[in-house]
C-alpha positions in Angstrom: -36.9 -11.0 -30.8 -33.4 -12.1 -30.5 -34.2 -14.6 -28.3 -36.7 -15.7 -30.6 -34.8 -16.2 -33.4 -32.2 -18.5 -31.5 -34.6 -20.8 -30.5 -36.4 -20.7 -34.3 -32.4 -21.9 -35.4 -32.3 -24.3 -32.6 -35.8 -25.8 -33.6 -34.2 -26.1 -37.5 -31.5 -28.1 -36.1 -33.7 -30.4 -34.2 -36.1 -31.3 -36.9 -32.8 -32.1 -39.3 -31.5 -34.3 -36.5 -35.3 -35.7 -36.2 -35.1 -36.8 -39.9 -31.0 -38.3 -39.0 -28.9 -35.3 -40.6 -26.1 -33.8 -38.8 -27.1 -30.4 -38.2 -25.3 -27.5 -35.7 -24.9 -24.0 -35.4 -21.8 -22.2 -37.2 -20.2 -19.3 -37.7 -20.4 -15.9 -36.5 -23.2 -16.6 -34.0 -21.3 -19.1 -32.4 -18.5 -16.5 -32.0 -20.9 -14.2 -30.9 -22.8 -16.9 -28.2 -19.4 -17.4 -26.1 -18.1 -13.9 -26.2 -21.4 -13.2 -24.3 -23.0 -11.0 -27.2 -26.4 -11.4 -28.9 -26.2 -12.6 -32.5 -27.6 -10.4 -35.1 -28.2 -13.5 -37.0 -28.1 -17.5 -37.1 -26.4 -19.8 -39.4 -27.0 -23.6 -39.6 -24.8 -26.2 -41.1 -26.0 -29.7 -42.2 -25.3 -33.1 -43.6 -28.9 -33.0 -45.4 -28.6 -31.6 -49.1 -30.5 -28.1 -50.3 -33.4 -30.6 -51.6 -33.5 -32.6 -48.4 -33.6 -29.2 -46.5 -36.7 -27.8 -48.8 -38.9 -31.5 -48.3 -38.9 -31.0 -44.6 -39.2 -27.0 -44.5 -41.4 -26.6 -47.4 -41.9 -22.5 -46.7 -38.1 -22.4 -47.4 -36.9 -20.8 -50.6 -33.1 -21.4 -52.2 -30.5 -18.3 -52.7 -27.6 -20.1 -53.7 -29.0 -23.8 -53.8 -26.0 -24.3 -56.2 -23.7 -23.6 -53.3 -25.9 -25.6 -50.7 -27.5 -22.9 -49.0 -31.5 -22.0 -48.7 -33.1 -20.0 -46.3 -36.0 -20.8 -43.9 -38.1 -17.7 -43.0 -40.1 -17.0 -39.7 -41.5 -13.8 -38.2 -38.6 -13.9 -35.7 -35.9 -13.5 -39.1 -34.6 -15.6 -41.8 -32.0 -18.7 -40.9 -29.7 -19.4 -43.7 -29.0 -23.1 -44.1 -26.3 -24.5 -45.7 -25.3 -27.9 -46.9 -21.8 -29.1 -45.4 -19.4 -29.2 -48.6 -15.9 -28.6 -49.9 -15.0 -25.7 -52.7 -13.3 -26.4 -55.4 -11.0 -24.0 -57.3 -12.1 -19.9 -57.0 -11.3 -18.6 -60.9 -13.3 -15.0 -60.1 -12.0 -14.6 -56.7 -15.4 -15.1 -54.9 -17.3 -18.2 -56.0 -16.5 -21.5 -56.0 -16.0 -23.3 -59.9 -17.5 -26.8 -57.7 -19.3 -27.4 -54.5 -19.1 -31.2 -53.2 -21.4 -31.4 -50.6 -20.1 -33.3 -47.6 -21.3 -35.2 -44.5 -18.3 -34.7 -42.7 -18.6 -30.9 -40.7 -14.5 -30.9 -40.4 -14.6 -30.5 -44.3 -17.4 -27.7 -43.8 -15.5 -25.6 -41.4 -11.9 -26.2 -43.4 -13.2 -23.8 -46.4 -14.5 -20.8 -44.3 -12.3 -17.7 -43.4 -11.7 -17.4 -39.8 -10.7 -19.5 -36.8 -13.1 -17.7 -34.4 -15.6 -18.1 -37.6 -15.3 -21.5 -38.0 -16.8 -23.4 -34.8 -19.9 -25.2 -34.1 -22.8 -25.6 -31.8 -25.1 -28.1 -30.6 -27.7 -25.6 -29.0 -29.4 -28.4 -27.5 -26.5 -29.9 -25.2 -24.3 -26.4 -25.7 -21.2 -28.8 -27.2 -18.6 -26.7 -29.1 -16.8 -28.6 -31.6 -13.7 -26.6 -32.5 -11.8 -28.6 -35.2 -10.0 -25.5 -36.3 -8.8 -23.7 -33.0 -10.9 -20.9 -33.0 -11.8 -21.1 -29.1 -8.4 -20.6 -28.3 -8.2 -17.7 -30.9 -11.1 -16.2 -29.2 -9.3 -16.1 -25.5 -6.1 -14.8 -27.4 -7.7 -12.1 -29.5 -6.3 -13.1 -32.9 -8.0 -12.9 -36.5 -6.2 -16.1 -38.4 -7.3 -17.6 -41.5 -8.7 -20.9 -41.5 -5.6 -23.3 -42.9 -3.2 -20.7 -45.4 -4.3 -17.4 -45.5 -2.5 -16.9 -48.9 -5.4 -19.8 -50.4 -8.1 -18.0 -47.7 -7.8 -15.1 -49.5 -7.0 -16.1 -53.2 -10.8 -18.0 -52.5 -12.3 -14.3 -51.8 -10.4 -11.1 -51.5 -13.4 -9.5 -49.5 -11.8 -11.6 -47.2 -9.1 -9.0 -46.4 -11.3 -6.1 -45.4 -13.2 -8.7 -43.1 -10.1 -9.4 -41.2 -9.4 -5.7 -40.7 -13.4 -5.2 -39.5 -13.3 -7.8 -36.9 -9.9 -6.6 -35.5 -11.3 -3.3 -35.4 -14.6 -4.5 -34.3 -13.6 -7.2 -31.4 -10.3 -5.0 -30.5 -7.8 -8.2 -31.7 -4.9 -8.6 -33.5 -4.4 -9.8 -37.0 -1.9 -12.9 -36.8 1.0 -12.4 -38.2 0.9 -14.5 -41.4 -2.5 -13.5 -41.8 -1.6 -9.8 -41.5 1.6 -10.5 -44.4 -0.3 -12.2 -46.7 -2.8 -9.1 -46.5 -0.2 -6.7 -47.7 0.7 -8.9 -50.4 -2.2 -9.1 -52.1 -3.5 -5.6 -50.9 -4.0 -5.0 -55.0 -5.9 -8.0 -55.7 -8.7 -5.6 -53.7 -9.4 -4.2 -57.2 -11.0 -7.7 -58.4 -14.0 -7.9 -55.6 -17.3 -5.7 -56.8 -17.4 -2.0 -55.3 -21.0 -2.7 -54.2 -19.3 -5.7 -51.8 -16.1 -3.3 -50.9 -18.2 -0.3 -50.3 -20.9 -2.8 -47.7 -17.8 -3.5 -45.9 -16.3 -0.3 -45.7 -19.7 0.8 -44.2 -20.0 -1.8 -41.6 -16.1 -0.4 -40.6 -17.3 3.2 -40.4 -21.1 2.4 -38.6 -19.8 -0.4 -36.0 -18.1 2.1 -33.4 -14.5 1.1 -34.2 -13.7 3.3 -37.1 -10.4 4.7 -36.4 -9.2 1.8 -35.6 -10.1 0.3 -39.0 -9.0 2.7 -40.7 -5.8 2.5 -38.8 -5.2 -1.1 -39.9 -6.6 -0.2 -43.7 -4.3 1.9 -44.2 -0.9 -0.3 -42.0 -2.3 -3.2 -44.3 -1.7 -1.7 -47.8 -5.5 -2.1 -48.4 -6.1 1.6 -48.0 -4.5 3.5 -51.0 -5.9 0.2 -52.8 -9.3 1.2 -51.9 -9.6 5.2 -50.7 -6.4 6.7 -52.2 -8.2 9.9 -51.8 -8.0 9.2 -48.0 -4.4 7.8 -48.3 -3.5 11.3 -50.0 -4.3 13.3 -46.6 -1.5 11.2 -44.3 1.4 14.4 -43.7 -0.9 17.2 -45.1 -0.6 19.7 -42.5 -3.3 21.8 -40.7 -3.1 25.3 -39.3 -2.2 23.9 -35.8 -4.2 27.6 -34.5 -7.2 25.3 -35.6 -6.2 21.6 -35.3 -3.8 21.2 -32.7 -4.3 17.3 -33.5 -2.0 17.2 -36.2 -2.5 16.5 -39.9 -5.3 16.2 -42.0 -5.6 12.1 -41.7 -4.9 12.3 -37.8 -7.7 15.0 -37.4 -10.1 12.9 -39.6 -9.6 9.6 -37.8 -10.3 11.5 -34.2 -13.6 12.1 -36.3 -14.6 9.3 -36.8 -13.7 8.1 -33.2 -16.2 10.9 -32.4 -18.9 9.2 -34.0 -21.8 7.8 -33.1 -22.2 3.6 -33.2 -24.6 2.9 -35.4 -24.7 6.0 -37.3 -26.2 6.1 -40.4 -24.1 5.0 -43.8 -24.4 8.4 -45.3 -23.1 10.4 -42.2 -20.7 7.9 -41.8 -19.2 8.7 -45.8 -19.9 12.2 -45.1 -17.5 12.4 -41.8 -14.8 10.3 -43.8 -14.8 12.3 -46.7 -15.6 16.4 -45.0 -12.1 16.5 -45.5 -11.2 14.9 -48.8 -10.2 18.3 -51.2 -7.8 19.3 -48.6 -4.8 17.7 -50.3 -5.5 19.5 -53.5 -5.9 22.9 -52.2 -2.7 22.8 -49.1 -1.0 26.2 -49.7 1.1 27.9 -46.9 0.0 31.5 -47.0 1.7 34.3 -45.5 -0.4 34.1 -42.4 -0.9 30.7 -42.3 -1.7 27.2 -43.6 -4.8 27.6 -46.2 -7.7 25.1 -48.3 -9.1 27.9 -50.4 -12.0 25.7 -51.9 -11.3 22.6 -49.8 -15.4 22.3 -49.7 -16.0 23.0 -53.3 -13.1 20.8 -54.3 -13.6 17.5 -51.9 -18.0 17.8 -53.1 -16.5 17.1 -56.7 -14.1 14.6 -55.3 -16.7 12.7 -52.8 -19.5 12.6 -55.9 -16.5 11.0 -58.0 -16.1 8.5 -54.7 -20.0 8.3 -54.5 -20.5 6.7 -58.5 -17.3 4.7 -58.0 -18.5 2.8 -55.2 -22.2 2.5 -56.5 -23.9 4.7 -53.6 -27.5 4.9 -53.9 -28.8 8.7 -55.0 -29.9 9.6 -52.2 -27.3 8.6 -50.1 -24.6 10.4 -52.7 -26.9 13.2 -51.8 -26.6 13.2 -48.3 -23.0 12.7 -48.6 -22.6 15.7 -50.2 -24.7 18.2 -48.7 -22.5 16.9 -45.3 -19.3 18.0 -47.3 -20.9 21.1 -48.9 -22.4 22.6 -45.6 -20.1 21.6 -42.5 -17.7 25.1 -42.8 -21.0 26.8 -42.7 -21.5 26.4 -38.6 -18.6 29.1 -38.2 -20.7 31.6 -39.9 -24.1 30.1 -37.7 -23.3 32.7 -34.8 -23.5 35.8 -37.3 -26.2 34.3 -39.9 -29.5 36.8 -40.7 -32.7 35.1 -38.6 -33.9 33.7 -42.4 -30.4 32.6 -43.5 -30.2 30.7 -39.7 -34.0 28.9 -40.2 -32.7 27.9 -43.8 -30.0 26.7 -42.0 -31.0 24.8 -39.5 -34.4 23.1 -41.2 -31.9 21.7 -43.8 -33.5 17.6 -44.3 -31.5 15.6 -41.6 -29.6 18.8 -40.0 -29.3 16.5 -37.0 -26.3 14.2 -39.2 -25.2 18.1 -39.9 -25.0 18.7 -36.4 -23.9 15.6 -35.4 -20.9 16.1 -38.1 -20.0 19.5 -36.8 -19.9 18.3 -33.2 -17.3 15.3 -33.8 -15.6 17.8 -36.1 -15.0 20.1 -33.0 -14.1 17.2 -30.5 -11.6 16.0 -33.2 -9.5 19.6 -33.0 -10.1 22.6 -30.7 -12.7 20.9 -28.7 -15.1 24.4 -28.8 -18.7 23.2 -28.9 -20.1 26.6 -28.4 -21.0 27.2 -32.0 -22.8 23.4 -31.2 -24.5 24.4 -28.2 -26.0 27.6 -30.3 -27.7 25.3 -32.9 -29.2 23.3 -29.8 -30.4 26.1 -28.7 -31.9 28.0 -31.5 -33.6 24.7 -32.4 -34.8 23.8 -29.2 -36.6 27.7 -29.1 -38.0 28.6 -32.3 -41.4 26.9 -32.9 -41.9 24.7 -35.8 -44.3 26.9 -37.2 -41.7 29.9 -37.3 -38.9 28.2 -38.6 -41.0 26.3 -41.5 -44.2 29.1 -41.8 -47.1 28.5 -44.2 -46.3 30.4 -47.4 -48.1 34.3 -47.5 -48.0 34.5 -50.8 -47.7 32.3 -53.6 -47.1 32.2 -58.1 -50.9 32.4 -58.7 -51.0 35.2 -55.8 -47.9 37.0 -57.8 -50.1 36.6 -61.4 -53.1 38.0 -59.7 -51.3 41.1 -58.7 -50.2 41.6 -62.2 -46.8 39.9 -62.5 -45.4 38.0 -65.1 -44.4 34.2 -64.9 -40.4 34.0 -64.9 -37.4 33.0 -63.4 -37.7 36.3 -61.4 -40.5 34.9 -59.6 -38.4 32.4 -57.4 -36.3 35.6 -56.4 -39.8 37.7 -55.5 -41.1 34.4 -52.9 -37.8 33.9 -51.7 -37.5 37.4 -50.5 -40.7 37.4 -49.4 -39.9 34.4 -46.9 -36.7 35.6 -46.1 -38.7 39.0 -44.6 -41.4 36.6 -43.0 -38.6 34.4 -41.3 -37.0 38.0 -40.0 -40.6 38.8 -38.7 -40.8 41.6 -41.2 -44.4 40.0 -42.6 -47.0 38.4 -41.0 -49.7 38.7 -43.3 -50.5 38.2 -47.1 -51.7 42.1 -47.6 -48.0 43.0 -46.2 -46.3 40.4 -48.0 -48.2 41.5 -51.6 -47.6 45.6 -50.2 -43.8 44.6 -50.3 -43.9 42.8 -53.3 -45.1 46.1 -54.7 -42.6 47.9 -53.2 -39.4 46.4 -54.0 -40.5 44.6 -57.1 -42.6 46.9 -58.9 -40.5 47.4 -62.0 -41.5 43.5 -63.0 -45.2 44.3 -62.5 -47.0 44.0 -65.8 -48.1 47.7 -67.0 
């Protein structure tokens, strides 16, 4: 498909250069074509104007026409086209107050962010024009700003988590300059929308190279900006019994290191913030270092995190019942058969497991409490951990009970002694209703 959608670009750059435009590929696919990787997707640059664009691909539809760019859609994926131009001015730190559209591509490639961002292709002969040195930044491993970084990132302050992902991402080194005038304007971060900061963030946490983002988050400035709820946990000490790794910022790092790639978003959160109401409840106790209602406190602090950022509700959710359920796998080894089921059929208790797991490998490195859930889920039939209901409201009303809160109490006991193996059948399960319940049994 990938394949597919390169030649769909390179066919969009023909037919502009059919029709006499300038017209290349740019950008992060052209970084991603000579370090040998597979573009996720394909930008193309051109002399011809949004309008000019739309007459020859009539299919395509505008997204920013104001800022010269349209897109042209195919089966294979959409390829965003943009007109070559010059910004002028950046009053809200994102936008541009004028576009001047161009016909010269060194103008083009002089407004964008990186070096290693800022080349072009001819797919047709493979030419690389490089006006702004990004093939040598590529062999060097370095993240530089296009021209000034200071005006790079006055232009767009998103800019500066960027340059953190793809040092994290490519395993490079943020150029010196670059890097300074990062923890200058660390505090401008507060200007850029949390819907874009939170994407970002995201992309850090789900591409593989977490802890090293977060490593150069936090030596950046940008991090107590940002997360100062994560800042807070650098020098709170652990019970080293337990987490021989160190502190509770070391330990969650390792975590994320632990990770899956490509993860989903709400484990991702969830593994970052398992940890968060640790700082608030540190207390050296006789025995030893204690979080008395870490998990109670960091599930307040995470929802807080969750409507700051502008998660989605389902995804706050998630990120939640991660935090609010990962001390439970120490009690999973002693849980009654029902309490276990419950347990384990929680909706995606395979992010619960996979949090539990990378929680283990980032401190004592036990996986036997791990290896237990495997187990038990691997042997107990679907139909024994989830069984069809015995009995149910209308069958409690028929034997003479009264509708009431107490009737969620009656069926959950009643499961709870079907998941044990107690009941198997709805006589049984209405014969013990009768037994221990009787007293709300209408007279």
């Amino acid at each position: 498909m990938q394949n597919a959608l390169r030649t769909f670009a390179a066919t969009i750059v023909e037919k502009l250069r059919h029709r006499g435009f300038q017209a290349y590929l740019v950008g992060g696919c052209v970084r991603d074509l000579l370090l040998g990787r597979e573009p996720k997707d394909y930008d193309v640059a051109t002399s011809a104007t949004p309008e000019q664009v739309m007459s020859i691909f009539p299919e395509t539809y505008a997204v920013g026409a104001q800022f010269g760019v349209v897109l042209v859609p195919a089966p294979e994926g959409d390829v965003e086209v943009a007109t070559f131009r010059s910004d002028i001015g950046y009053s809200d730190g994102r936008h541009p107050d004028e576009v001047r559209f161009s016909t010269d591509p060194r103008e083009d490639v002089a407004r964008r962010d990186f070096t290693i961002n800022g080349m072009l292709l001819d797919p047709v002969s493979n030419e690389v024009l490089d006006f702004v040195g990004g093939r040598k930044d590529l062999e060097a491993k370095i993240i530089r700003t296009i021209g000034d970084p200071q005006q790079r990132f006055a232009e767009d302050k998103l800019r500066m988590l960027r340059a953190v992902r793809f040092a994290a991402r490519f395993g490079y080194t943020i150029e010196p300059a670059t890097f300074a005038a990062i923890e200058e304007l660390a505090d401008e971060i507060q200007v850029v929308s949390r819907e874009r900061v939170r994407d970002e963030l995201t992309r850090m946490l789900t591409e593989g190279h977490a802890r090293r983002a977060f490593l150069l988050f936090d030596e950046s400035g940008l991090l107590p900006e940002v997360l100062p709820e994560i800042s807070a946990m650098k020098g709170v000490e652990q019970p080293p019994q337990f987490h021989p790794e160190g502190d509770v910022f070391v330990h969650t790092l390792l975590l994320l290191e632990s990770l899956p790639a490509l993860c989903s978003p709400a484990l991702a959160w969830g593994a970052l913030l398992h940890d968060v109401g640790k700082p608030a409840t540190f207390r050296v106790a006789p025995d030893r270092i204690r979080f008395d209602g870490h998990v109670e406190v960091g599930v307040k602090m995470a929802q807080e995190i969750c409507r700051r950022l502008h998660f989605s509700t389902d995804d706050t959710e998630q990120v939640l019942a991660l935090i609010d359920n990962h001390m439970r796998f120490g009690h999973a080894t002693r849980m009654k058969e029902s309490t276990l089921k419950k347990f384990l059929r929680m909706p995606h208790f395979d992010e619960h497991l996979a949090l539990h797991r990378a929680d283990c490998l980032a401190s004592h490195g036990d996986l036997s409490i791990y290896e237990f859930a495997q187990e038990k889920l691997a042997a107990i039939p679907p139909d024994k951990m989830r069984p069809a209901p015995l009995v149910s409201g209308d069958d409690l009303i028929a034997a003479g009970y009264v509708p009431g809160p107490r009737f969620k109490e009656i069926l959950s006991a009643v499961e709870d002694a079907q998941l044990e193996g107690r009941l198997s059948s709805k006589d049984a399960a209405l014969a013990f209703v009768n037994s221990e319940f009787r007293s709300e049994r209408r007279l």
